[in-house]
C-alpha positions, 0 to 999 in steps of 0.5 A: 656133535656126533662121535668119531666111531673110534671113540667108543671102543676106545672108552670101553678099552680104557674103562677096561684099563682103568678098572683091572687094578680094582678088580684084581684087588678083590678077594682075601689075601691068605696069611697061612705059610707055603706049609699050612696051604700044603703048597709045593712050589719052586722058584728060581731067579737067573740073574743076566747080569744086564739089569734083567733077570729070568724067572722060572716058577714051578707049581708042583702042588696046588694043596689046599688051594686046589684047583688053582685058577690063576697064577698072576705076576704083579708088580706093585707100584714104588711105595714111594707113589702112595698108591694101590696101582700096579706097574705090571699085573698079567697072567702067567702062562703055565705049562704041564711038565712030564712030571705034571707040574706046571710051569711058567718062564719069565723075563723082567726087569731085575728093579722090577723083580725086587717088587714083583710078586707071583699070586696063586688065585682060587676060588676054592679052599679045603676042596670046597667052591666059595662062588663069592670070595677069591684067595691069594697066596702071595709070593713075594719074589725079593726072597729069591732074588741075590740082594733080595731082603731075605738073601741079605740076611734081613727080612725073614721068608715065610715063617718056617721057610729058608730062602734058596739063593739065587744063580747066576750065570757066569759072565764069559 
């Protein structure tokens, strides 16, 4: 039985699907604060008031990650689901500012916002290249959402760190 000749771009398209969760899965998340890494990073959350809101992230300094490789948006899946899958995982475009920082804009779903997570990923730590291990430093984006858990006054940010509130735009 011969196969339609769709069929195997089709299968490596969906083995490449399949397999970006584990792959991105890969790597030692970081513990270390924003402070002890010597980040320097903002982030800004619009919130429409139409169940979406926009995300503004600004790297202004990689430190002790330098080079970054990626910054990545990922959403995990509900907890509920018991599962390691993410609902969305891309990578952001960031573009240099006049000031030489790096900039990426997003829109998203604000209950997906309350799950989403913004990872700066390298291969680098303390100015030297670690060919086998990635790092992450994971910013959780609830932190700087209006009724995130820190905003509320439950969960703490990162040791250290006070969490800004959120803006919102007044609705005419």
């Amino acid at each position: 039985m011969s196969m339609p000749s769709l069929s195997l771009p089709l299968m490596v398209l969906l083995a490449l699907v399949l397999t970006a969760n584990q792959a991105r899965a890969l790597g030692e998340i970081l513990g270390q604060t924003k402070e002890q890494l010597k980040l320097k990073y903002d982030v800004a959350v619009h919130d429409h008031g139409n169940g979406r809101v926009t995300v503004e992230f600004t790297l202004a300094d990689e430190g002790r990650l330098k080079p970054v490789d990626a910054v990545d948006l990922c959403v995990p899946a509900p907890v509920e689901n018991k599962s390691q899958v993410m609902d969305l995982a891309v990578t952001l475009d960031t573009k240099p500012s006049a000031d030489g920082k790096r900039v990426a804009h997003f829109e998203i779903r604000k209950d997906w916002g309350e799950r989403a997570q913004i990872w700066l990923t390298t291969y680098w730590f303390d100015g030297r290249q670690l060919v086998m291990t990635r790092y992450h430093h994971v910013i959780p984006l609830a932190r700087y959402m209006s009724n995130g858990p820190a905003a509320g006054g439950g969960a703490a940010a990162e040791p250290g760190v006070a969490a800004p509130a959120a803006t919102e735009r007044k609705k005419d």
